[in-house]
matplotlib code that plots the C-alpha trace (Angstrom):
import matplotlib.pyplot as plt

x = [-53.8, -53.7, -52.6, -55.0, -54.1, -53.6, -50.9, -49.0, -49.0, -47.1, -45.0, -44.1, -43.5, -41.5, -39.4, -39.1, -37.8, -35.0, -33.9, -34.0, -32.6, -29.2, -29.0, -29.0, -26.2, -24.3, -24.7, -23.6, -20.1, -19.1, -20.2, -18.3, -15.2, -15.3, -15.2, -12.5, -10.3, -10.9, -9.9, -6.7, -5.7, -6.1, -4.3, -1.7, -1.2, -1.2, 1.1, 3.9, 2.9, 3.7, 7.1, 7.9, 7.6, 9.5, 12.2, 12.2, 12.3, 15.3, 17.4, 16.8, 17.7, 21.0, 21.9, 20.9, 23.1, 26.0, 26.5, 26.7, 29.5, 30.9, 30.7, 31.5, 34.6, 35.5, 35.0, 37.3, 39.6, 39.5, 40.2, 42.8, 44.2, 43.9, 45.3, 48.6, 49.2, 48.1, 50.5, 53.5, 52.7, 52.6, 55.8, 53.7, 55.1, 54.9, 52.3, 50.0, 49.4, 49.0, 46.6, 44.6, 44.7, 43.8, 41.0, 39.0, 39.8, 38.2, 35.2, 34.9, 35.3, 32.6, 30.3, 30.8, 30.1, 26.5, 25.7, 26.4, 24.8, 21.7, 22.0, 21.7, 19.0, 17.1, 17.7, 16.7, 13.0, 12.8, 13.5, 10.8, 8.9, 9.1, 8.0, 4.7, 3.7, 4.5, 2.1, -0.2, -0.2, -0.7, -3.6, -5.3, -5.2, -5.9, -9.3, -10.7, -9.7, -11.9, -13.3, -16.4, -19.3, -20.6, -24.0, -25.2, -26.6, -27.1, -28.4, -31.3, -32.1, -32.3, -34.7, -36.1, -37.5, -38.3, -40.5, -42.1, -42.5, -44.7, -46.8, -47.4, -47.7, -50.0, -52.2, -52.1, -53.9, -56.2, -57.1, -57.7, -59.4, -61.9, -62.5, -62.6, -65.6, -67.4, -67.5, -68.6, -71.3, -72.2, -72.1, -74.4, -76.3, -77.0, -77.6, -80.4, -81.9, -82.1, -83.4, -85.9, -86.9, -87.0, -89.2, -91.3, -91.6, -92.8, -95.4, -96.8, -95.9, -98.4, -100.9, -101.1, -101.7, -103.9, -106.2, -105.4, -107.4, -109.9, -110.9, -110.6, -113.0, -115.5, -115.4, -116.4, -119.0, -120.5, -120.2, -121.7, -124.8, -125.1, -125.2, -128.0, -129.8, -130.4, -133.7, -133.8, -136.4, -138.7, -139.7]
y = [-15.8, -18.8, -18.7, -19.9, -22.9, -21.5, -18.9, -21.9, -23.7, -20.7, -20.6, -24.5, -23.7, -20.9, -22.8, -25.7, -23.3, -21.8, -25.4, -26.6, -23.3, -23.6, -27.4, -25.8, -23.6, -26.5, -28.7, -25.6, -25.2, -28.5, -28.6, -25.8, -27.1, -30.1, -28.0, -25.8, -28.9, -30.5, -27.2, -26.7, -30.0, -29.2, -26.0, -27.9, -30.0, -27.5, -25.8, -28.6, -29.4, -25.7, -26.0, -29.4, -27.6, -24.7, -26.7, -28.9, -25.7, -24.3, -28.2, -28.1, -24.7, -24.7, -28.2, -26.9, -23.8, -26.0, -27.8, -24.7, -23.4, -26.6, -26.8, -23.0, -23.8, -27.0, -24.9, -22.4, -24.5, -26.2, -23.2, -22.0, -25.7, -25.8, -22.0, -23.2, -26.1, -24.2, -21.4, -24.3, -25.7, -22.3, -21.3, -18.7, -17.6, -14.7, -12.1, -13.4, -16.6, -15.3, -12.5, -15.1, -17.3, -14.5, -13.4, -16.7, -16.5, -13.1, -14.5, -17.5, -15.0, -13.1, -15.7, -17.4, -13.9, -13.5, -17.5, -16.3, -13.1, -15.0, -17.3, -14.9, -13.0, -16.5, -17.3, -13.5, -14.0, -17.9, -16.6, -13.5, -16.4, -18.4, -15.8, -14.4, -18.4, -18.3, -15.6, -16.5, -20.1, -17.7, -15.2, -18.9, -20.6, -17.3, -16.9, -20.7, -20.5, -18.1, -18.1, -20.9, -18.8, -20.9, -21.5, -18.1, -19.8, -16.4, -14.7, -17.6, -17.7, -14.3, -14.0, -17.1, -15.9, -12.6, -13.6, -16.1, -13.5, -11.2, -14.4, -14.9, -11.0, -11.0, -14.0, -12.3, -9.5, -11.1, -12.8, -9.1, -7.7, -10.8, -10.2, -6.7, -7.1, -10.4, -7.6, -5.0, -7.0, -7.7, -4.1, -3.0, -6.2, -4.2, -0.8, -2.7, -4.5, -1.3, 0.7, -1.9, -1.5, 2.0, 2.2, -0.6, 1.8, 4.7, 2.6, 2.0, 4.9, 5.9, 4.2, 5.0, 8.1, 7.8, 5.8, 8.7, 10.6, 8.7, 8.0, 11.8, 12.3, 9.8, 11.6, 14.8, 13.4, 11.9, 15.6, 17.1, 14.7, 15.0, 18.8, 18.8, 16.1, 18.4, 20.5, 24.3, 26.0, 28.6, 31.5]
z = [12.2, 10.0, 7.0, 4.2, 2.2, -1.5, 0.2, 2.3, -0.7, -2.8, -0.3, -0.4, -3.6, -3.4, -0.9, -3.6, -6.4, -3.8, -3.3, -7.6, -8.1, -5.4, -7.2, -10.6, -9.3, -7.9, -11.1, -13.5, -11.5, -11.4, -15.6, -15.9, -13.5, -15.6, -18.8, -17.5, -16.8, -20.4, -22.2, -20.0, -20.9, -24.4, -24.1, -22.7, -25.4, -28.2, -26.5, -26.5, -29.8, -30.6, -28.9, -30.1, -33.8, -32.8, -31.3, -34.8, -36.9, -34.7, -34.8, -38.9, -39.2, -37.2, -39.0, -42.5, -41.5, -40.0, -43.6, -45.3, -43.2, -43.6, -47.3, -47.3, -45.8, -47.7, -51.0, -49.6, -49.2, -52.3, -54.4, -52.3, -52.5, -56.3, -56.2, -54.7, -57.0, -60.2, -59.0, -58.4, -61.8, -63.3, -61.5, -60.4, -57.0, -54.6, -54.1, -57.3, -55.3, -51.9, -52.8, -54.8, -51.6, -49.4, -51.6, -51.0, -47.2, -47.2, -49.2, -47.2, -43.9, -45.3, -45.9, -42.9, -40.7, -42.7, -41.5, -38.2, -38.3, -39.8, -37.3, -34.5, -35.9, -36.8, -32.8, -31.5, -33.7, -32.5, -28.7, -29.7, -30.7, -27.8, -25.2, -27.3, -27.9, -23.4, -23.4, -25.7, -23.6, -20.2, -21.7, -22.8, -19.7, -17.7, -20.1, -19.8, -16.2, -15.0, -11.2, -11.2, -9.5, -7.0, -5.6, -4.3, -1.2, 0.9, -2.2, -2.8, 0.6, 1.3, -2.1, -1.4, 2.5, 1.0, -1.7, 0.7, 3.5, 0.8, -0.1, 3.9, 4.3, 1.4, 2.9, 6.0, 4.3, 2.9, 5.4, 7.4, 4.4, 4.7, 8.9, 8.2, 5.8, 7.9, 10.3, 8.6, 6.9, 10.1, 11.3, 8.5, 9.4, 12.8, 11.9, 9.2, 11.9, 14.4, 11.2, 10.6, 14.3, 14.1, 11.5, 13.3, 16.6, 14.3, 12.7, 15.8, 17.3, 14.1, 14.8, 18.8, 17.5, 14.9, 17.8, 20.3, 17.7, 16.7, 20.4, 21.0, 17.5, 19.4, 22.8, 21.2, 19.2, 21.8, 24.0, 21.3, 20.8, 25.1, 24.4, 22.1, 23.9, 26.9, 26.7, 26.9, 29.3, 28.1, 29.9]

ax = plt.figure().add_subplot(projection="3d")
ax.plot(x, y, z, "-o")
ax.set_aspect("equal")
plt.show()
């Protein structure tokens, strides 16, 4: 059965949008490849610049603490210098001196173990530092890297034949529904015409009849008027 022009034509069309629609597809992954690219890129560069400034911080820091050990320990030394020769000009000898001197070693000592303890706990929160900015960097990239959906080419096929098999399944029932009543028009053009024949034959039929009686009416008027035409003999 053919299939009438307005249907083949929804289905051209049909066919048409399946093809756009598998281009679209194409053209949206290779925007979004494109995009994924230029943001890693980006990513990538904030996260040297990020480590560039941590590494900065931690070479200022360790060379701002490294002078003030340094001057720490040349101001130790000092006093303990001037201690001596204030204690030999004094004539100032023996325990006096030495415990003076010995203070200002413990003090320097002292100091010097807080720069260092500072120092490690400045490197523990820069190495903390290090390894949530490495994360941080890993989370990024995992989120703008996400898998590009490609073109669903079995899935706009698949809809694509379906929705053109129901236009042609649809035509084709339309195009039954139109036999179906050409012949049934026809059908009831048959029965009308046998009807009309019917009624033909009884009007006849009728009228046979209605002579059949009017010739029998005549006969017996005409059997009467015989009767009464005949004499009657008298005795």
């Amino acid at each position: 059965m053919c299939v009438a022009l307005p249907i083949a034509a929804q289905m051209a069309l049909t066919i048409g949008s399946g093809v756009a629609s598998l281009a679209s597809q194409a053209q949206a992954a290779k925007a979004q490849a494109r995009a994924q690219r230029q943001a890693s890129l980006n990513e990538m560069k904030r996260q040297q610049h990020a480590m560039s400034s941590e590494r900065l911080a931690q070479s200022q820091q360790e060379t701002s603490s490294a002078l003030e050990a340094s001057k720490a320990n040349r101001e130790a030394e000092e006093a303990m210098a001037t201690t001596r020769v204030a204690g030999a000009e004094g004539g100032v000898e023996g325990n006096a001196v030495g415990l003076a001197i010995a203070d200002f070693a413990q003090k320097n000592a002292a100091y010097q173990t807080a720069l260092m303890l500072q120092e490690r706990m400045n490197n523990a929160s820069r190495i903390m530092a290090f390894e949530g900015g490495g994360l941080q960097y890993q989370q990024n990239m995992m989120r703008i890297n996400k898998p590009i959906q490609g073109p669903d080419v079995l899935g706009t096929l698949l809809g694509t034949a379906q929705t053109a098999m129901g236009q042609y399944q649809a035509g084709e029932m339309q195009a039954l529904q139109r036999a179906n009543l050409t012949r049934e028009n026809q059908l009831f053009g048959s029965r009308l015409a046998v009807a009309r024949q019917g009624t033909a034959n009884a009007a006849a039929t009728l009228q046979l009849i209605h002579a059949q009686r009017r010739g029998a009416e005549a006969q017996a008027g005409l059997f009467d008027a015989q009767r009464l035409a005949i004499p009657t003999n008298t005795r």
